[in-house]
N, C-alpha and C positions, 0 to 999 in steps of 0.2 A: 155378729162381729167375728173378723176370722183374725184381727190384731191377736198377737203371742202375750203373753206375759214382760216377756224380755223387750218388746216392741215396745208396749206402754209406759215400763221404766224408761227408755230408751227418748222416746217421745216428748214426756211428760219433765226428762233431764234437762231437754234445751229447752219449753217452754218456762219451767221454774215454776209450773203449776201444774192443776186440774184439767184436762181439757174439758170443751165441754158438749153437748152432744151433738152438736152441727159441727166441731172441728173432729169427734171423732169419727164421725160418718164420714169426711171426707178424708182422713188419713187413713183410713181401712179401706175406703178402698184405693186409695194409692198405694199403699201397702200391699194391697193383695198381688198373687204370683201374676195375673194378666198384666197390669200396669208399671209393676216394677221391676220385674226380671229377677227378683230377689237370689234364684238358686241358680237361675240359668247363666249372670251376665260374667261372671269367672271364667265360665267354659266358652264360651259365645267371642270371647276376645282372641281364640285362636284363629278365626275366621282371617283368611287376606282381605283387609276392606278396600285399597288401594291399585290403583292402576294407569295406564296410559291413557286413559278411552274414560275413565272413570270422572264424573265431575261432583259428587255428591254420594257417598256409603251413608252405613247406616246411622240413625240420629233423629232422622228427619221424618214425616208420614212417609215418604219412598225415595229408594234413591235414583240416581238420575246416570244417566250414561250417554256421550256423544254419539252418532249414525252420522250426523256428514259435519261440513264447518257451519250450517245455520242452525240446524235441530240435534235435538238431543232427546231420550226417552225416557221418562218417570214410569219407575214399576215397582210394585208392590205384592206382596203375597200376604192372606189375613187367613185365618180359620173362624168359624162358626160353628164349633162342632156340638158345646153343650145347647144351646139353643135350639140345633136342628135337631137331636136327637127328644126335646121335647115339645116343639112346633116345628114340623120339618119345611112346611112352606113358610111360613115369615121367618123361622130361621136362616133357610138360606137364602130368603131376599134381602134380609139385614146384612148379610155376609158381602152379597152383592153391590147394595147402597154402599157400604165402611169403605170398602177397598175401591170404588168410585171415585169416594169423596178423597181419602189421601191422595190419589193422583189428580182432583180437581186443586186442589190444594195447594198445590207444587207450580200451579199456571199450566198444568197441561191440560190438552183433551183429549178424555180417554179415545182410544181406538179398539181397543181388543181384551176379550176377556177368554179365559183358561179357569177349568175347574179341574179339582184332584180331590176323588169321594172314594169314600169305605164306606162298604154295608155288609149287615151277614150275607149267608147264603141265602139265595132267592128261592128256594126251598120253603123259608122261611114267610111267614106273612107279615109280619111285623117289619119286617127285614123292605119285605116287598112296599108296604105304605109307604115306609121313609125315603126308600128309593125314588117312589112314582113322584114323592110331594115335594120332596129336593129340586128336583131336575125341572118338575112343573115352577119351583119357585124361583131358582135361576134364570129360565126361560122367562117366563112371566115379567124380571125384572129388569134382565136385557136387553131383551126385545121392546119391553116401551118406554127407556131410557136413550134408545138408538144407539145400544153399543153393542158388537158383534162378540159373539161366543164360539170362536174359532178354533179351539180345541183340549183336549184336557185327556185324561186316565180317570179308570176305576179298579178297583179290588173288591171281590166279593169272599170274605171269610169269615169263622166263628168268633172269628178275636174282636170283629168289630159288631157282634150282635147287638150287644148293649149300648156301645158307643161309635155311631156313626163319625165319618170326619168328612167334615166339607172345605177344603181349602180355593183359595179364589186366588185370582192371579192375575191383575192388571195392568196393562200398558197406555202411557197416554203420550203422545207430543206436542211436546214444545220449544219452541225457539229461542234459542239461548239466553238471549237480551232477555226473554220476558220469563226466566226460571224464577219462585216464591221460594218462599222460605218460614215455616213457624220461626220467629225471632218478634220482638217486641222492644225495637232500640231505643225507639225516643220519647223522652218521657213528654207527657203530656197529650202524646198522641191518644185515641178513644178505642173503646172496643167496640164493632157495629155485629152483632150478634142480628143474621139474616138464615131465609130458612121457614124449614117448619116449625109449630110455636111445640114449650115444651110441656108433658106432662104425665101422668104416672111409670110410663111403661118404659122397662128398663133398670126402673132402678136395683141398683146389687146388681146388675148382667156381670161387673167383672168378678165380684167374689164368688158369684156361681160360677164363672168361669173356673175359677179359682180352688174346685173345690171336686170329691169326686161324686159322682152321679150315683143317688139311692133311688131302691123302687119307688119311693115318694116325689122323685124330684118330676112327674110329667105333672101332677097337681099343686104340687107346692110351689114349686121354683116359675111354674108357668108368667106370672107376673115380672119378669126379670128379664123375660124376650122383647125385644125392642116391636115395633109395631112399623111393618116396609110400607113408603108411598113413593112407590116410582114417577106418578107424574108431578109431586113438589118436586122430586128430584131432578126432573129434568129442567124445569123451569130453575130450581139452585144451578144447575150447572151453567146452562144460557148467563142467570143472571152472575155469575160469580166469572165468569170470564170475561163479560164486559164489562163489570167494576173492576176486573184487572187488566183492562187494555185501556180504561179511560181516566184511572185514578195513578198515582203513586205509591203504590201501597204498601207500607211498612215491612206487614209480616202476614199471614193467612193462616189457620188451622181448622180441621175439620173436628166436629164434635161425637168423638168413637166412645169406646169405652172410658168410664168416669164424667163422662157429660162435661160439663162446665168445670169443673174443680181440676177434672184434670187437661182442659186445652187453656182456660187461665193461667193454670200454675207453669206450665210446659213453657207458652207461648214469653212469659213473663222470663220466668229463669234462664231461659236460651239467653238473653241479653242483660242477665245482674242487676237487674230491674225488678222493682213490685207492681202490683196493681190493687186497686180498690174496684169491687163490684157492688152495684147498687143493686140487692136484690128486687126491687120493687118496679124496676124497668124493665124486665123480662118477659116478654111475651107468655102466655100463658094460656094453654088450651082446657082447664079443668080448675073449678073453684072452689078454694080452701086449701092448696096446697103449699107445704111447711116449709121451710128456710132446707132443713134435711131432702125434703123431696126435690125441691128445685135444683139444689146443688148436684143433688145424684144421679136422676134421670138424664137418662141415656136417649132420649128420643130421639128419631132419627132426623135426618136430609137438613141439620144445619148445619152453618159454615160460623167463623167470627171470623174478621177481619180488623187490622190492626189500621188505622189512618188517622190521616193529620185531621182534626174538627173543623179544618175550614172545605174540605171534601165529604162531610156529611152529606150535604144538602143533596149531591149530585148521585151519591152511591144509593141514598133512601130514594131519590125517584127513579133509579134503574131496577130495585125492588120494586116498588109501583109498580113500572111498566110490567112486569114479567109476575104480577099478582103474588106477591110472596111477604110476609112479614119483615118487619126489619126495627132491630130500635137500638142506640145508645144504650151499652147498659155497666159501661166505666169507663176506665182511664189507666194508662202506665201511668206510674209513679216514682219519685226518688225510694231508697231504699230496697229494704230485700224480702218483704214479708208480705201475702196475700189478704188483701182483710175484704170483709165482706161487711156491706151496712143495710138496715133499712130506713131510707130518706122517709119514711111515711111515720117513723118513729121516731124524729131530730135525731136522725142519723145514728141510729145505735148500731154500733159494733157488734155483730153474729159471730164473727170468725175475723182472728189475728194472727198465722200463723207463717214462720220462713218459708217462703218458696222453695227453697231447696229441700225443706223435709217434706215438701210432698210432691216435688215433680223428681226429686234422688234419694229416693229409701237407701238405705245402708245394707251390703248383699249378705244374704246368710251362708255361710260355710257348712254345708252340709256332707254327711259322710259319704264315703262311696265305697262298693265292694263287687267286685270282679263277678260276673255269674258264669259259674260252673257248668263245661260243659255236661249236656244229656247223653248218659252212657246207655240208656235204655233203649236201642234202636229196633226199627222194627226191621227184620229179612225183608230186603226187596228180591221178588222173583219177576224179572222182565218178562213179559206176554208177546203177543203178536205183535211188532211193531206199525203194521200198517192200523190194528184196532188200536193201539195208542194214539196215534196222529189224530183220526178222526176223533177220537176222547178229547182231547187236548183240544182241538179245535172247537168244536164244542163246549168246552166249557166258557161260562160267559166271563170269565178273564181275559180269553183268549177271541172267543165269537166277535162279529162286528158289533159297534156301539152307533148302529144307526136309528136304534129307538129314541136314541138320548140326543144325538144331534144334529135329525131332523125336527126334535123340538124349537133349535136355536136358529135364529137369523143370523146366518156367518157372514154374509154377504151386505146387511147395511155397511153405509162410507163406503164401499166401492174401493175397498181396499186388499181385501185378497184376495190371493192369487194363486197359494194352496191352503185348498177346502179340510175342513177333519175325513180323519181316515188315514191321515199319512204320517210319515213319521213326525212333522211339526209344520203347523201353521207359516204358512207364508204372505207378507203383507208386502205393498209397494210401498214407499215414503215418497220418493220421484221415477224420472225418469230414469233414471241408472241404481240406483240405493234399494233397496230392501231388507228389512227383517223378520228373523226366525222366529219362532215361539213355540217352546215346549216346558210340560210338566211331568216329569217321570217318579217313579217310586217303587223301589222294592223291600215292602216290610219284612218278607221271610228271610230273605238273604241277611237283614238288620238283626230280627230277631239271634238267627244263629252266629251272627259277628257283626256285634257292630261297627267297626273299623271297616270290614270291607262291605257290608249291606251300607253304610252312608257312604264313604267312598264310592259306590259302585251306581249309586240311586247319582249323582252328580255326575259321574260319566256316561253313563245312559244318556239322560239329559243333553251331555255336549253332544255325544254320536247322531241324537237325532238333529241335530244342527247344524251337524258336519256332514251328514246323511243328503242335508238338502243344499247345500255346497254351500253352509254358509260358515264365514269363523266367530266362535265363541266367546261374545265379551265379558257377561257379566251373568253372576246366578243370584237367583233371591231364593228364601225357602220355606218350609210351616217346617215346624219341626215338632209334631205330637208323638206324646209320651205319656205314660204315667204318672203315678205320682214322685213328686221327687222326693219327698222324705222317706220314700226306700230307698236306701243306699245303693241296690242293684239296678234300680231303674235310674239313677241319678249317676251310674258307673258307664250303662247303654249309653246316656245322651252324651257323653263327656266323650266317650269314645268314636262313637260316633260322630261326631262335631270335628276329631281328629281327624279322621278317614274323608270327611268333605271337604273339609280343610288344606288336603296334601293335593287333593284334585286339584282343586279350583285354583291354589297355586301352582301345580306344572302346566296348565294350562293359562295363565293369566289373564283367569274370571274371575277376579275378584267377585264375593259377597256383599251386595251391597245393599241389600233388605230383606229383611225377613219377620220372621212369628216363631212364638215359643205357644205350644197348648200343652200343657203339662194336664196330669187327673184326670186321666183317659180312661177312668176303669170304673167298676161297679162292683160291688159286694164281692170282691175277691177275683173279678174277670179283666185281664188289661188288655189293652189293644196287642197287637204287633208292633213296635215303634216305630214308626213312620216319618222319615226325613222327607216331606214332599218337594221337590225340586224344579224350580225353573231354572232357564237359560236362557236366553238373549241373543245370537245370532245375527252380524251384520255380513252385507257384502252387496255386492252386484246382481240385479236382476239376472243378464246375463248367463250367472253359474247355476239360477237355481237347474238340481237335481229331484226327480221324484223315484217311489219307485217302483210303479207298475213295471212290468216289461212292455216294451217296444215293437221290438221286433224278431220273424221265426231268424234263427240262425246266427245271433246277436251273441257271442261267447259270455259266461259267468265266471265272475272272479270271486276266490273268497281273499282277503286281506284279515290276516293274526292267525293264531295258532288255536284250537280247541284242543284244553284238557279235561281230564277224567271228572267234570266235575257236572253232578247231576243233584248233588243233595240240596234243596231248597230250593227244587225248580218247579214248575208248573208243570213236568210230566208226574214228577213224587205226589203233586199235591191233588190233581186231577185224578189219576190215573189208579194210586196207591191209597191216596188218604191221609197221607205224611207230611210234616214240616221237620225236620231232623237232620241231625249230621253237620258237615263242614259245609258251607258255602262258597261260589265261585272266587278266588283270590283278587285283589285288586293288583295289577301290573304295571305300576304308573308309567314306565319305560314303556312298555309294550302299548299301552294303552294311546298315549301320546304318537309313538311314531306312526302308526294306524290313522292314528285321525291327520296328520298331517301329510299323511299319504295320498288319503282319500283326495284332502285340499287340492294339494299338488297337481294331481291328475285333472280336475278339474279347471282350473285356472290355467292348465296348460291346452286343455282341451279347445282351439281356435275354431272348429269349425262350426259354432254357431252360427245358425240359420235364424229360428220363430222355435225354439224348444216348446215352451208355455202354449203354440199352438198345433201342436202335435208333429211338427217339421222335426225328425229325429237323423237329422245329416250332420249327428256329431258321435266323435269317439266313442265319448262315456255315455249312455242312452239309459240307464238309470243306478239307482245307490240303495240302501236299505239296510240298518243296520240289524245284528242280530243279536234277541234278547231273551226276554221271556217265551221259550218254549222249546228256545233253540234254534239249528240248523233247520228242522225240518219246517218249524212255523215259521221260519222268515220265507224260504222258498215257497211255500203255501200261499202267503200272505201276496209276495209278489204273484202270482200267477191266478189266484185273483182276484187280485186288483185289473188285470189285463185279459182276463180268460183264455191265455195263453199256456202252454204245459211247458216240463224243461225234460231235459233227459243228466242224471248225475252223475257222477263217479266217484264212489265215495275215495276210494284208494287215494286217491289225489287230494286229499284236503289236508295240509299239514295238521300234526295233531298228536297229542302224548303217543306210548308208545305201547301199545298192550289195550288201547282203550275200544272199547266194545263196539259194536255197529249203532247200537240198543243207545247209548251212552252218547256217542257221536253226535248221530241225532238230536237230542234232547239236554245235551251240554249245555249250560248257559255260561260259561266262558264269555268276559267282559273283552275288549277289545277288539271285538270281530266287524267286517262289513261282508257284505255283497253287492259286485257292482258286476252291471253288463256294458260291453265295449262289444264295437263294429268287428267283426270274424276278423277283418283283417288289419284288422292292431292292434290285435290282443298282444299277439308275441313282445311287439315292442312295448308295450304296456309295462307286459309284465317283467323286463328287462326292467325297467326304469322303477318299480318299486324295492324300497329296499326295509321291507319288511315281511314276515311269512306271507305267501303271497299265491297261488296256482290256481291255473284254467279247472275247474273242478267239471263244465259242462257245458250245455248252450240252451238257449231257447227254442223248443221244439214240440210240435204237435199238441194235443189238448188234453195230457193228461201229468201228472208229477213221477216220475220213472227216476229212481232211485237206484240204479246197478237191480239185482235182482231182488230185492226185500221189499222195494215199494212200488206198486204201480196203481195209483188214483185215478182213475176222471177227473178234472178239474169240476165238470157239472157235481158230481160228487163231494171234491171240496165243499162246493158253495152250499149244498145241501146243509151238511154238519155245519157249516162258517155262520150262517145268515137265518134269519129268523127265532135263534136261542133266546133270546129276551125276549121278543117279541110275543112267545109261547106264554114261558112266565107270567107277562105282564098283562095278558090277554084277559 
C-alpha cells in the first residue's frame, strides 16, 4: 500500500467508515502519483491548454487538434519507463499497446508512432540488453499492429543507467463528426467491456509506477508488468472502430493504468454520474481470482465502451466477427458513487465508494527548494578542433540511429513522406495538407536550468517543424523526473513546466497532452530530468523543406545569432567528460522571429516545381535546424545526408563578441537555422530577413572546409557518423 497516513484519515472522513480491502486496493491506487497527479497537477496548470486550432486539451486519453475543415489529430505522449527498465521487451510493447489504445479511444486511427528513450552508456552491458530489447519491443509491436514508427531521439548517459525512459508518442486521425470522448452521460446506458480477457498481470503497475526503483525491483516488481498482445490488438482496434462507425456511442475508454477501477471511475465522474459493476460478468483468463485482483489488473488490449442496451446485440457480434471477447458487465447509474456487486452472491456489495474520491484525489502541496548552483567546475582546455568534430560525431548521441530504425516499418499506410533521419517526420493527410512530427529533449541543458533546459527542449521541438516548413500547432509531453518529495526535484519540474510553458505560449502551441513519470531514480542515482517533447506541425505539402543539400554552388544561410555558450553541450560531454556550468539561454524574442522567418521565406518561395521528387527549381533548396553539437554538427549532418561538401566562413556568422572559433563551432545557442538558397537569390533573401541573418558560405565540392581550422572528407564524415551502434550492438 503506498496510501499516506493523512490519505487514509482523509478517505476514511468522507466514507464515515472503515474501508475495506477491495475499496482500499482500489483508492491506492488512484491515489498513487501515476493516476492522480497528486504533486504534479498545481504546477501542470501553468501550461497554455487553449487555442485557435485546438478542439480538445488536456483531460481526456489525448488531445485533439484540427489539420483541415474535415479531420482533426488525437495525440498522446505516455512513458513506460519502470516496467522497461525491468522487462524491457514487454515493457515497451505495453508502452506501445497504452498510447494506441488512447488515440483508439478518441475515434481515431492511429497513423504514426514516435519514441523518445534513455539508456546508459553503451559501454555498458546492461545498458546495451535494455537498449536492444526496447527497440526490438517497439518494433515487434508496430510493425504487427500496422502503425508506422516514423521517428523519435535517443540519449545515451550515466544518469539513466539504472533508469531507462521510454516515452511513446502517438498520432491518429479522425474526422470531426466522429471525435469520442471518455464521458458516461446517460444513465442507464451499459458498460460493454471488449478486448483481451483479464487476469493477474499488471496488477500494482501504477504504484510501482509510483514508487522509486530498488535493486529488488527486476524480481519483485516483475509481476506488475502488463503482458503485450499485439495481434488482439489489432483485431481491438478493427473491432473498436467499427462499433464506432455503426453504433451511437455514449463515451469510450481505454483500460491503462488502474485497470477497471480506474476507466469506470474516470468514465462515470466525467458526467456526475455513478455506475454499478457486476463483478461476476467479467471475462476472465485465470481461475480463482479475487474481487482485489480483477479490480486491479492492468491487462492489456481492452477497450469499455459506454452504449445504449438496445445496441448491445449489434456491438457483441462486431466482437464476434473480429474474434475478441466482449460482455456486459454494468450500467451508468443516478447518483455519484461507484459500487461494485457480485450477482453470484444476491448481489452483495464489494465496494461503495464516491466517484470523485477516486477518479479526483485531492493534490498534495509539497515543498520545493531552488538547487544550487555547481561551483565545482572542471578547467575546460579546448584540443584540435577538427579531432573534436569527428569525437562528437561519433559519439552515439550524435552518430546516425539507423540500427534502430531500420528495425521500424515507417512506411506502412503509405503515408510518409519524410522518412527518419531528418529533422521530423513528415506524413500526407491529402492532396494539399500535411503533417509534422517530432520528439525532442535536452536533459543536460534541464539538468543545469531548468527554465531554460524545458524552455529550450520545446523550441527545439517547434524548430524541427519549422525546419520542414511546417507551422506549429500543438505540443504534448512525458515529463520524467525524480522523485517528488525532494523538494529540489519538485523545484526542477515546477520550473521547468515554467520555461515550456512561456514557449509554447509565444508560439501558440498550446499543450494539449501529456505524462507525469515522477521516481526516476534508484538507491540514490536520478535521472537528468527529462521534459520529452512533442510538436505537431501543420501546413502544405507544397512547403515541405528537408535538409540534405541540393545542390554544388547553392549559397548557406545561417538565421539568429550564436553566443558564447558551450556549457551543457555535447562537445563538453563527448569530448570533455562534463555536464556543468550555465546552459544555452532561452530568447523567446529571438527565438520566435527565426522561426517565423524561416516560415516566411518559405511560403514566399513560388517556384515550386516536384521538391519531394528531387526537382530542386526553388529558392530555398533546403533547412536544418541547429542544436545538439552545434554549428559544426548541423553542417556535418547536412552534407551527409547529400554527400555533398560546403566551403565556410566563419567571420561571417553573426555571434557574441570575443567568442572563440573552438566555442563557435560547438555553441548550442537556441534559435539558430541553416538554410540553402539558389546563388542567385541569396542577396535578396537575405534583404528580406529581418533577423541575424548572413551568407556564411556555399555548397561545394566533397569535403566540410571551414575557413582554415577544418578541412574533412565528407567520405570521412561518414566514417566517424555511420556504423557507432552498429559496433556496439554487434
Amino acid at each position: 500500500m503506498t496510501l499516506e497516513d493523512s490519505e487514509v484519515e482523509y478517505i476514511e472522513g468522507i466514507l464515515n467508515r472503515k474501508m475495506n480491502s477491495l475499496e482500499e486496493g482500489m483508492l491506492d491506487v488512484m491515489f498513487s502519483e501515476h493516476c492522480s497527479y497528486k504533486s504534479s497537477r498545481r504546477f501542470l496548470k501553468q501550461f497554455p491548454t487553449e487555442g485557435e486550432n485546438i478542439i480538445l486539451g488536456p483531460g481526456d486519453d489525448a488531445g485533439i487538434v484540427s489539420i483541415t475543415d474535415e479531420y482533426a489529430l488525437a495525440v498522446g505522449m505516455e512513458s513506460h519507463n519502470h516496467p522497461s527498465a525491468i522487462e524491457p521487451y514487454g515493457g515497451a510493447g505495453t508502452g506501445i499497446g497504452g498510447i494506441l489504445r488512447d488515440i483508439i479511444s478518441m475515434g481515431a486511427m492511429p497513423i504514426a508512432l514516435l519514441d523518445s528513450l534513455r539508456f546508459g552508456p553503451l559501454e555498458d552491458q546492461k545498458s546495451r540488453y535494455l537498449f536492444e530489447h526496447v527497440v526490438e519491443g517497439i518494433s515487434d509491436y508496430g510493425n504487427r499492429v500496422g502503425v508506422p514508427t516514423v521517428a523519435g531521439e535517443i540519449e545515451f548517459d550515466e544518469s539513466f543507467t539504472t533508469n531507462p525512459l521510454v516515452n511513446v508518442f502517438c498520432a491518429g486521425l479522425v474526422k470531426k463528426e466522429d471525435i469520442q470522448m471518455a464521458i458516461a452521460p446517460n444513465i442507464g446506458d451499459v458498460f460493454l467491456l471488449m478486448g483481451g480477457t483479464t487476469g493477474r498481470d499488471g496488477i500494482h503497475g501504477v504504484t510501482f509506477a509510483s514508487e522509486e526503483l530498488t535493486a529488488d525491483s527486476e524480481t519483485e516488481d516483475r509481476p506488475a508488468v502488463q503482458v503485450a498482445d499485439p495481434f488482439t490488438k489489432k483485431r481491438v482496434l478493427e473491432a473498436s472502430l467499427e462499433i464506432m462507425e455503426k453504433i451511437d456511442v455514449s463515451g469510450v475508454k481505454d483500460l491503462g493504468g488502474g485497470g477497471l477501477t480506474c476507466c469506470i471511475s474516470e468514465l462515470v465522474d466525467s458526467s456526475k454520474n455513478g455506475a454499478v459493476v457486476d463483478l461476476r460478468a467479467i471475462p476472465l483468463r485465470e481461475e480463482g481470482m479475487t474481487p482485489y485482483e480483477i479490480m486491479l489488473s492492468e491487462s492489456q488490449e481492452r477497450m469499455v465502451f459506454v452504449i445504449n442496451p438496445d445496441d448491445v446485440e449489434l456491438a457483441q457480434a462486431i466482437c464476434d466477427k473480429h474474434e475478441i471477447p466482449s460482455a456486459v458487465i454494468g450500467e451508468v447509474t443516478e447518483g455519484n458513487n461507484m459500487v461494485v456487486i457480485d450477482k453470484e452472491a444476491d448481489d452483495e456489495i464489494l465496494c461503495d465508494v464516491p466517484t470523485i474520491l477516486l477518479a479526483d484525489p485531492p493534490s498534495i502541496v509539497r515543498p520545493t527548494k531552488e538547487v544550487e548552483p555547481d561551483t565545482g567546475l572542471v578547467e575546460i582546455v579546448d584540443g584540435d578542433i577538427e579531432e573534436s568534430l569527428i569525437k562528437i560525431l561519433s559519439s552515439p548521441n550524435i552518430a546516425s540511429k539507423k540500427w534502430v530504425y531500420k528495425q521500424y516499418d515507417h512506411e506502412v499506410q503509405v503515408r510518409t513522406v519524410v522518412k527518419p533521419g531528418d529533422d521530423a517526420a513528415v506524413l500526407q493527410i491529402d492532396d494539399e495538407t500535411a503533417i509534422a512530427l517530432t520528439a525532442d529533449c535536452n536533459s543536460i541543458h534541464t539538468k543545469l536550468s531548468p527554465y531554460d533546459g524545458g524552455a529550450g527542449s520545446v523550441a527545439e521541438a517547434i524548430r524541427n517543424v519549422v525546419s520542414m516548413g511546417l507551422v506549429p500547432y500543438a505540443v504534448v509531453d512525458c515529463l520524467n523526473f525524480g522523485n517528488p518529495e525532494n523538494p529540489e526535484v519538485l523545484w526542477q519540474f515546477g520550473t521547468c513546466i515554467k520555461g515550456m510553458s512561456d514557449v509554447a505560449a509565444k508560439f501558440n502551441a498550446p499543450v494539449i497532452s501529456g505524462n507525469v513519470s515522477f521516481y526516476n531514480e534508484m538507491e540514490g542515482v536520478v535521472i537528468n530530468p527529462s521534459p520529452a517533447t512533442g510538436v505537431i506541425g501543420v501546413g502544405k505539402l507544397d512547403n515541405i523543406r528537408t535538409l540534405p543539400f541540393k545542390n554544388e554552388s547553392d549559397k548557406i544561410i545561417i538565421l539568429g545569432k550564436t553566443y558564447d555558450e558551450v556549457d551543457g553541450s555535447e562537445y563538453h560531454r563527448s569530448v570533455h567528460g562534463v555536464e556543468q556550468g550555465i546552459p544555452p539561454k532561452i530568447r523567446l524574442d529571438e527565438e520566435y522571429s527565426s522561426a517565423q522567418n524561416v516560415l516566411k521565406l518559405i511560403e514566399n518561395d513560388e517556384s515550386y516545381v516536384d521538391y519531394l521528387d528531387g526537382n530542386a527549381e526553388l529558392e530555398i533548396t533546403a533547412v536544418h535546424d541547429i542544436s545538439a553539437g552545434g554549428l559544426a554538427i548541423a553542417l556535418s549532418e547536412m552534407c551527409l545526408s547529400s554527400g555533398l561538401g560546403c566551403e565556410i566562413d566563419l567571420s561571417k556568422v553573426p555571434k557574441d563578441e570575443g567568442i572563440s572559433d573552438n566555442n563557435l563551432l560547438f555553441s548550442e545557442s537556441y534559435a539558430r537555422y541553416l538554410i540553402t538558397v539558389k546563388a542567385d537569390a541569396a542577396d535578396e533573401i537575405i534583404e528580406s530577413i529581418d533577423c541575424d541573418a548572413a551568407v556564411i558560405g556555399e555548397v561545394k565540392g566533397d569535403a566540410l572546409v571551414i575557413g582554415d581550422i577544418v578541412n574533412i572528407p565528407v567520405a570521412d564524415l561518414d566514417d566517424a557518423y555511420n556504423g557507432v551502434i552498429e559496433k556496439y550492438m554487434a
